[in-house]
C-alpha positions in Angstrom: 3.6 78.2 -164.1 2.7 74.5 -163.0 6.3 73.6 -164.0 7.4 76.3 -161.0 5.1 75.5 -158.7 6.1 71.5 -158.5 9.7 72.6 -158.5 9.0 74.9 -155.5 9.2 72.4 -152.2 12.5 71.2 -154.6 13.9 74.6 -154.2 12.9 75.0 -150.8 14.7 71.7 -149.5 17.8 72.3 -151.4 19.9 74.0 -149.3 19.1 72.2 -146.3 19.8 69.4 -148.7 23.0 70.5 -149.9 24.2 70.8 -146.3 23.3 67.7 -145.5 24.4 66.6 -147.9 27.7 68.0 -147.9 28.9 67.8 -144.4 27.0 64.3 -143.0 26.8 62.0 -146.1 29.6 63.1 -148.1 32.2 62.8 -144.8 30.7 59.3 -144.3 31.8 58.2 -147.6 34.8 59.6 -147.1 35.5 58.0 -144.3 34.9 54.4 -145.9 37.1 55.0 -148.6 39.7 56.8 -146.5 39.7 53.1 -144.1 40.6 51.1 -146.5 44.3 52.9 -147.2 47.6 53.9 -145.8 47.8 57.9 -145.4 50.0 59.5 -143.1 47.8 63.1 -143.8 50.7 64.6 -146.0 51.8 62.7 -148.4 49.5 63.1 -151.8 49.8 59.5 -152.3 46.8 57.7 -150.7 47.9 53.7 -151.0 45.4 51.2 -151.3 45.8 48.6 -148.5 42.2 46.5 -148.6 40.7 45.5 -145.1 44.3 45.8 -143.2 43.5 48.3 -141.2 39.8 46.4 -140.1 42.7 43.1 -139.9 44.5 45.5 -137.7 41.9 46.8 -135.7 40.2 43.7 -134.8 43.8 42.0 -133.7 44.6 45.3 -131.1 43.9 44.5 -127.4 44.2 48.1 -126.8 41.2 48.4 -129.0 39.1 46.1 -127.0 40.3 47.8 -123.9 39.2 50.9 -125.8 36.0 49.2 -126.7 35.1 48.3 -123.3 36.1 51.7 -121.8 33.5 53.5 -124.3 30.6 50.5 -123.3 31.0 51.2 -119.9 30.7 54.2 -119.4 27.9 54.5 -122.2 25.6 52.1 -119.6 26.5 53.6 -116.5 26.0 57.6 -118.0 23.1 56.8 -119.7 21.7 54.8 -116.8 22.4 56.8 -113.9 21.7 60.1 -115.7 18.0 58.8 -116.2 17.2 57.0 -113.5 18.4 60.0 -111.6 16.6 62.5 -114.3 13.0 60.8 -113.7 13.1 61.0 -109.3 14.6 64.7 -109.7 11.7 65.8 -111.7 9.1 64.0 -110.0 10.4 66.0 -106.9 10.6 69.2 -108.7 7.2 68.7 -110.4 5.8 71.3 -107.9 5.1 74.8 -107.8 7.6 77.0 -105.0 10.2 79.0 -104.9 12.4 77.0 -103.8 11.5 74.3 -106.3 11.8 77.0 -109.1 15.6 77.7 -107.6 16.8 74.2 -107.8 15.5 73.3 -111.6 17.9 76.6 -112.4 20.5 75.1 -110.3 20.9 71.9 -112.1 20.0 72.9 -115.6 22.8 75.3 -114.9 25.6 72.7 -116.1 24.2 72.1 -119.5 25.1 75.2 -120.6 28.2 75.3 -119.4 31.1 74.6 -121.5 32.9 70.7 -121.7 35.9 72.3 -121.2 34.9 74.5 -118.6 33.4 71.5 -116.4 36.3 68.8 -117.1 38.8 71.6 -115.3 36.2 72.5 -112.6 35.9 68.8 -111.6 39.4 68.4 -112.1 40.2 71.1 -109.4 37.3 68.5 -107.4 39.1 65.2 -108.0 42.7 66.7 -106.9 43.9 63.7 -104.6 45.2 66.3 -102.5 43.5 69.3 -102.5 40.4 68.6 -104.3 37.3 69.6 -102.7 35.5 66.1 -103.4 38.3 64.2 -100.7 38.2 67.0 -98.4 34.4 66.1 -98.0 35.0 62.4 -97.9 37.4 63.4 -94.6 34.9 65.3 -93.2 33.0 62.4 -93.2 35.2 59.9 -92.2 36.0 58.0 -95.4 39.4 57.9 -96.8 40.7 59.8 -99.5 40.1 58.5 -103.4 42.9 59.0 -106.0 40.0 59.5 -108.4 41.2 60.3 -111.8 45.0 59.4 -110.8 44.4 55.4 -110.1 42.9 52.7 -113.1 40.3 51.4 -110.7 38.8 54.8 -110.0 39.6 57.0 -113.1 36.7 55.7 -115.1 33.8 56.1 -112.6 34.9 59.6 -112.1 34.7 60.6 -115.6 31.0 58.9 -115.9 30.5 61.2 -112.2 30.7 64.5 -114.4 29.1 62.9 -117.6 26.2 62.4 -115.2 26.5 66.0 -113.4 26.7 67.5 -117.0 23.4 66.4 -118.7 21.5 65.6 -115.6 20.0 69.2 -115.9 18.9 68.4 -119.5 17.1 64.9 -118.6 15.5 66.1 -116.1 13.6 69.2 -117.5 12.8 66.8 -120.6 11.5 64.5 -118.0 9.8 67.3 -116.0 8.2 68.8 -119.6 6.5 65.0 -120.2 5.4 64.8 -116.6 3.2 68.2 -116.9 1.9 66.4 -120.1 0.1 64.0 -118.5 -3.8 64.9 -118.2 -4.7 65.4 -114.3 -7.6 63.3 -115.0 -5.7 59.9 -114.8 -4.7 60.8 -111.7 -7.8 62.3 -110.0 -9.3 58.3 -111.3 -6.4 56.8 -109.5 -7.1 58.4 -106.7 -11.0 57.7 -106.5 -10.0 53.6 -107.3 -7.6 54.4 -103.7 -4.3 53.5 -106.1 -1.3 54.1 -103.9 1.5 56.2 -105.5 4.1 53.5 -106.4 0.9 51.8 -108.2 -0.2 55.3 -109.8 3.7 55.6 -111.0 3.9 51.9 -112.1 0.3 51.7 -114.0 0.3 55.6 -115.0 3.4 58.0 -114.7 5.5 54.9 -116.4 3.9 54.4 -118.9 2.8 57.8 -119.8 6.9 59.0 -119.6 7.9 56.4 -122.0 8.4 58.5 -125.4 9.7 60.5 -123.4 12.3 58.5 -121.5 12.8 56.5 -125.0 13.9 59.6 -126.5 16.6 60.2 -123.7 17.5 56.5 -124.1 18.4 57.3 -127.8 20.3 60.7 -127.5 22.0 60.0 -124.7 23.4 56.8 -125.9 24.6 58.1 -129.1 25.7 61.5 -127.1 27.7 58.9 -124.9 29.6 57.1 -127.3 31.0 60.3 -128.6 32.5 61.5 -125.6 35.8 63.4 -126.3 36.0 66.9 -124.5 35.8 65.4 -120.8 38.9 62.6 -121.8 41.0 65.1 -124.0 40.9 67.7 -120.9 40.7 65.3 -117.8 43.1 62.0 -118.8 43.8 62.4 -122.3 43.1 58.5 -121.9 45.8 57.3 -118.9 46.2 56.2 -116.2 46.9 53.0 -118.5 44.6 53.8 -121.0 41.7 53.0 -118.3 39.6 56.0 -119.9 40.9 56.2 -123.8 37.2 56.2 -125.2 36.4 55.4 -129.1 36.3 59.1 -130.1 39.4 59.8 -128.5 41.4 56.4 -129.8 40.2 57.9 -133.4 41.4 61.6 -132.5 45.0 59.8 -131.1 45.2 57.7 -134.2 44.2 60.5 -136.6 46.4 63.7 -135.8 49.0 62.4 -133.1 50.1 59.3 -134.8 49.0 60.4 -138.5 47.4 56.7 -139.4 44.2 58.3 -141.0 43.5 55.0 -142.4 43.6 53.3 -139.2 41.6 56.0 -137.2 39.0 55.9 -140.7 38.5 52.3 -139.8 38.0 52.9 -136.1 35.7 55.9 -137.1 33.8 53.2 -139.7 33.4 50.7 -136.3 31.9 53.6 -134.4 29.4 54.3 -136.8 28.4 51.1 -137.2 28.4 50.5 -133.6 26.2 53.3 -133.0 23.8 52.4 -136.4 23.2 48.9 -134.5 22.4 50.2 -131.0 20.0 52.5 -132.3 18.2 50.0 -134.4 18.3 47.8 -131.6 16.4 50.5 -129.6 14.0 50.6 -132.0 13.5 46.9 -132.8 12.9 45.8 -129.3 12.3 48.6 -126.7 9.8 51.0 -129.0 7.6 48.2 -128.3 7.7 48.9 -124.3 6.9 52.4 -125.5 3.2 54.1 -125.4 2.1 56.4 -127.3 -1.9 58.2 -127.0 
């Protein structure tokens, strides 16, 4: 009986084990060994090649351009989309109807499907019918080519990355606001603290785990864009919006260098291992916790 009962958390973890197990560790390994051959995904034969496809990798400007691409719109997605996320729900941090009616509003897209939102902004971002340039005429600016032109294609993809988890941010953001005890406040108020003092000295700080948390998923969320690309520019106009997830998707099953997309897949993961320790190493530090 005392055998059993120390076996029992084993036998309660074990399937959650075996799943992790089987589809997160396992593939990772995988993956390794799969970068460091030649495959073409039908021959039986896997040939052993060494680091030539890292050799490869590392000599491709296309890779860099890639690389660049993915960084890019990483900072600007993940910096708008909070920055936004934090004044949204410290304006929607009230009680109203009207208030209620806007949080539903823009949550709404996070629930959406990728695939639905790339082709509803891709109606938008027509050059010559979209709705977005028939605005800018109404206003008096001229027409963008948007998606259509190098210079342009890449802000308008971080435009809907932003639109799409905006809603998300923010009612994470919103749910850490109404955490904060009203006390701190009422005291700010009897000390005469004027509000961009009471949101530097109090609200800031108090919303850090909270905005740290955002920091981390949406980084990581970022780097794996696919859906958005695959639907919207399947990488063009000159490969201004091929992102890392997409160059390993291309690599993988329209050119059939598994090996070659395993290496860029290994890069990624490392890329994404380092930024997250990063994080952790140097901005956890800015981070309070009660």
């Amino acid at each position: 009986m005392i055998r059993l009962s120390k076996l029992k958390p084993y036998v309660m973890v074990a399937p959650a084990l075996s799943f992790f197990l089987m589809f997160f560790i396992y593939p990772i390994f995988y993956m390794i060994r799969l970068s460091v051959t030649s495959w073409n995904f039908i021959s039986p034969q896997k040939e052993f090649i060494g680091f030539n496809n890292y050799i490869e990798l590392f000599t491709s400007e296309e890779f860099y351009q890639v690389l660049y691409n993915t960084l890019i719109y990483t900072v600007l997605t993940v910096g708008f989309s909070l920055v936004l996320a934090v004044l949204l729900a410290l304006w929607l941090n009230k009680q109203g109807t009207l208030y209620n009616i806007v949080q539903g509003a823009i949550f709404s897209p996070y629930i959406i499907s990728l695939v639905s939102v790339a082709l509803l902004w891709l109606w938008m971002m027509d050059p010559q019918y979209g709705l977005l340039n028939v605005v800018l005429e109404l206003m008096g600016l001229p027409k963008s080519l948007w998606l259509t032109h190098p210079n342009t294609a890449l802000f308008s993809l971080v435009i809907v990355g932003v639109w799409k988890v905006l809603g998300y941010n923010t009612l994470i953001v919103m749910a850490g606001l109404q955490s904060i005890p009203k006390d701190i406040y009422e005291a700010a108020e009897l000390d005469e603290s004027n509000k961009w003092t009471t949101f530097y000295k109090i609200t800031l700080p108090m919303l850090s785990p909270t905005i740290f948390f955002l920091l981390i998923v949406s980084t990581i969320s970022s780097f794996q864009v696919f859906d958005t690309v695959q639907v919207m520019t399947q990488g063009g106009p000159i490969n201004s919006t091929n992102m890392l997830v997409y160059y390993i998707f291309q690599y993988g099953f329209d050119f059939f260098k598994i090996g070659y997309a395993s290496a860029a897949g290994v890069v990624l993961l490392v890329i994404v291992g380092i930024m997250t320790i990063f994080h952790f190493m140097f901005l956890s530090k800015h981070v309070y916790y009660r």
